[in-house]
C-alpha positions in Angstrom: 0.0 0.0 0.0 1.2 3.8 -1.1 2.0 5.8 1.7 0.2 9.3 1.9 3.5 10.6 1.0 4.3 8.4 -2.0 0.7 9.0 -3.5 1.0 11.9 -6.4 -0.9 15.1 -5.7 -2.7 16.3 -7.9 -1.9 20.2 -9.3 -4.2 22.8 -8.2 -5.5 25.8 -8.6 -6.1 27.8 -5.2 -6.6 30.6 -7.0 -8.8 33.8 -7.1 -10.8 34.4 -10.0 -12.9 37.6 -11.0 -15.4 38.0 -13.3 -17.5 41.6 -13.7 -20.3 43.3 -16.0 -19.5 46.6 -17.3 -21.6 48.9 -19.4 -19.3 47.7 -22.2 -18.2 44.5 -22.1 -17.3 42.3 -19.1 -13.4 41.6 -17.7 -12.7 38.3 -16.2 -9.3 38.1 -14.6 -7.1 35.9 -12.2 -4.1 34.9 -10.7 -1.1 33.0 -11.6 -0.2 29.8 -8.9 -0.6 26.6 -9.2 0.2 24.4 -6.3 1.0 20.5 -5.9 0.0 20.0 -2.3 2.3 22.0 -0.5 4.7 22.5 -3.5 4.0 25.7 -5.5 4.0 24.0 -8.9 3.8 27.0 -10.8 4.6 30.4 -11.0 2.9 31.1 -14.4 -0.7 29.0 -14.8 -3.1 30.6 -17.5 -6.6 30.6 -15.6 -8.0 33.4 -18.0 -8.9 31.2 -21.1 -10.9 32.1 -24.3 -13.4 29.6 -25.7 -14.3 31.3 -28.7 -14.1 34.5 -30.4 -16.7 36.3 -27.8 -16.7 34.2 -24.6 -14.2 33.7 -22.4 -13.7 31.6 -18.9 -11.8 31.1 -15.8 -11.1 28.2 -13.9 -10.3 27.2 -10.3 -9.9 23.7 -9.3 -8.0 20.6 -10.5 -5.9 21.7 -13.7 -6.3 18.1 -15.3 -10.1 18.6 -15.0 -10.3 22.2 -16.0 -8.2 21.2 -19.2 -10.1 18.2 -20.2 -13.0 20.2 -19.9 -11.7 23.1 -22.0 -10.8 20.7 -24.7 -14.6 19.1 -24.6 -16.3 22.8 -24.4 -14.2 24.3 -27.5 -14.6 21.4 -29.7 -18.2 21.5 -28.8 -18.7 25.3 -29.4 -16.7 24.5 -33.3 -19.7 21.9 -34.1 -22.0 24.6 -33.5 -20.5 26.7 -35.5 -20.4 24.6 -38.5 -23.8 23.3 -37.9 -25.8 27.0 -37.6 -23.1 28.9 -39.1 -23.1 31.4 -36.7 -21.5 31.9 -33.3 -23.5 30.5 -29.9 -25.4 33.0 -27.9 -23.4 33.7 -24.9 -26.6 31.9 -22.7 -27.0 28.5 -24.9 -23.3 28.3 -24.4 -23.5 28.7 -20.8 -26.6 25.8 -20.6 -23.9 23.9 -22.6 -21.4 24.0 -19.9 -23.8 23.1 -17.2 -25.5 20.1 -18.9 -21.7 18.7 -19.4 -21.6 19.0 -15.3 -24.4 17.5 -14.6 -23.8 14.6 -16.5 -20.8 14.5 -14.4 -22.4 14.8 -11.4 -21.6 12.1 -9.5 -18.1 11.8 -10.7 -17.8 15.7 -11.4 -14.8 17.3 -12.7 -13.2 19.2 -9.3 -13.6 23.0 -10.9 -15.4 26.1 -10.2 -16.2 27.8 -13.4 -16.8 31.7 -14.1 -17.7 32.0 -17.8 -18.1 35.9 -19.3 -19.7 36.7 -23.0 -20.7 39.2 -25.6 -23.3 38.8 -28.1 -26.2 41.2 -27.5 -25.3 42.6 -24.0 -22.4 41.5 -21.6 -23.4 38.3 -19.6 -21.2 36.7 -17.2 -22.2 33.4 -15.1 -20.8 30.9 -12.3 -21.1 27.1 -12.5 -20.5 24.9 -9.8 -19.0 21.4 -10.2 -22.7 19.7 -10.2 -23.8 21.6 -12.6 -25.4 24.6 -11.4 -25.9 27.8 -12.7 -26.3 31.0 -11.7 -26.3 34.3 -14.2 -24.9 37.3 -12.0 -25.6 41.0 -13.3 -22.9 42.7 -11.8 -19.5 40.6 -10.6 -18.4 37.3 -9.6 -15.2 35.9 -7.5 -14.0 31.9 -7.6 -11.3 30.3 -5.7 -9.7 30.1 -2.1 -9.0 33.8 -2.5 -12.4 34.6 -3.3 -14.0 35.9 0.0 -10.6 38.3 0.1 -11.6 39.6 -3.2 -15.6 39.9 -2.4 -14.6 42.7 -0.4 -12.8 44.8 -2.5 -15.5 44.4 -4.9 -18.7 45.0 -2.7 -17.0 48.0 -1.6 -15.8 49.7 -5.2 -18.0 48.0 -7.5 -21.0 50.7 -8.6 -23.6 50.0 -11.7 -22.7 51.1 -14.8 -19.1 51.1 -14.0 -17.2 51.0 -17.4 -14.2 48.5 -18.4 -11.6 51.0 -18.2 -12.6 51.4 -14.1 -13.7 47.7 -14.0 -10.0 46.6 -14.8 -8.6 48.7 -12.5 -11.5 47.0 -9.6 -10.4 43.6 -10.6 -6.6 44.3 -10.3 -7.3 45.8 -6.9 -9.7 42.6 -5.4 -7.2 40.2 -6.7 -4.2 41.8 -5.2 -5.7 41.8 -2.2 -6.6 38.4 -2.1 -2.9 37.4 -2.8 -1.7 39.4 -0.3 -3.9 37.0 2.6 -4.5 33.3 0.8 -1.9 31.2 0.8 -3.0 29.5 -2.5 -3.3 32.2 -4.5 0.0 34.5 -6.5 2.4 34.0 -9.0 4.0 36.5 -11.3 1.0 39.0 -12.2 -2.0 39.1 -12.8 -4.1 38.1 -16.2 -6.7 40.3 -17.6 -9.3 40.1 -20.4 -11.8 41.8 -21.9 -14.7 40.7 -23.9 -16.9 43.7 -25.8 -18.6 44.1 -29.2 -15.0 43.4 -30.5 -14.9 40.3 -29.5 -12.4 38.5 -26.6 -8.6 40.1 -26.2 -6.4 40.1 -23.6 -4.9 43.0 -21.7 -1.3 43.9 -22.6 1.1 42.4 -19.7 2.6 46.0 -19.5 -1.3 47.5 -19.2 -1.9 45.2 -16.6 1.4 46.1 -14.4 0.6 49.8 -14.8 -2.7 49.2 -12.7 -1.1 47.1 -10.4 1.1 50.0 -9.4 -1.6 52.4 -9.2 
């Protein structure tokens, strides 16, 4: 029989995610460590990933269960589009995503999803590892870090805030969560924004500019 200490741990994501509606567009942004047990496995993890050319998503959770399920949510999304010709609305996309948990529910992948989306009107919406659902109308946080980075957000997060301020907001509640959970850090911070021009991510130098602010 393995000993605890001879059984590989998986890599993880402690992480703090954000995910926010703008007038504009919505910015989803995290951090950067991944950790094997107590091992800090990396410095550099990508958490901020695009599906398609107007949704984007974050993950927190097991990495080898985020990245299966990446690969199965792309290749999905591509079928649609050469079945309708057209891209998915941000909200069938998002009932996509869910009914691929909940068929996994009682062996579910170990992730907590935040999923952000332009087609109409930003939409941004959280998944939980069973499946469920929830469409939130003004922010979202995922991750160990999270209830650091509620904070920051409850307190500077106003309607109608536009990217440009809701960048800065996300910068601010993730950098505070890094600065009290252990599980979340790494080098930086990555941002993206997703608008009527479709997903793009915020310039590295952009990005260290507001951290400094």
């Amino acid at each position: 029989m393995l000993k605890d200490a001879e059984i590989p741990k998986k890599i993880e994501t402690g992480t703090t995610t954000v995910g926010m509606i703008c007038s504009d567009g919505v910015v989803i942004g995290a951090e950067k460590k991944a950790t094997m047990g107590y091992l800090v496995a990396s410095k550099k993890a990508e958490k901020v990933r695009q599906l398609d050319n107007h949704i984007g998503m974050t993950i927190a959770g097991v990495v080898g269960d985020a990245q299966a399920l990446e690969r199965y949510i792309k290749a999905e999304l591509r079928l649609y589009h050469l079945k309708e010709k057209r891209p998915i609305k941000i909200e069938a996309a998002a009932n996509l995503i869910s009914n691929m948990l909940y068929a996994r529910r009682f062996y579910p992948y170990i992730v907590q999803l935040v999923v952000g989306g332009y087609d109409t009107k930003p939409r941004l919406f959280s998944f939980a590892p069973d499946g469920s659902l929830i469409e939130e109308d003004e922010y979202f946080s995922s991750g160990s870090g999270s209830p650091m980075a509620f904070g920051v957000l409850e307190n500077g997060y106003k309607k109608g805030i536009d990217v440009a301020r809701g960048k800065k907001l996300i910068v601010d509640a993730i950098s505070s969560a890094v600065q009290r959970d252990i599980a979340s850090g790494g080098e930086g911070i990555d941002l993206a924004v997703i608008d009527a021009n479709g997903f793009r991510r915020v310039p590295v130098s952009e990005v260290e500019k507001l951290m400094k602010k």
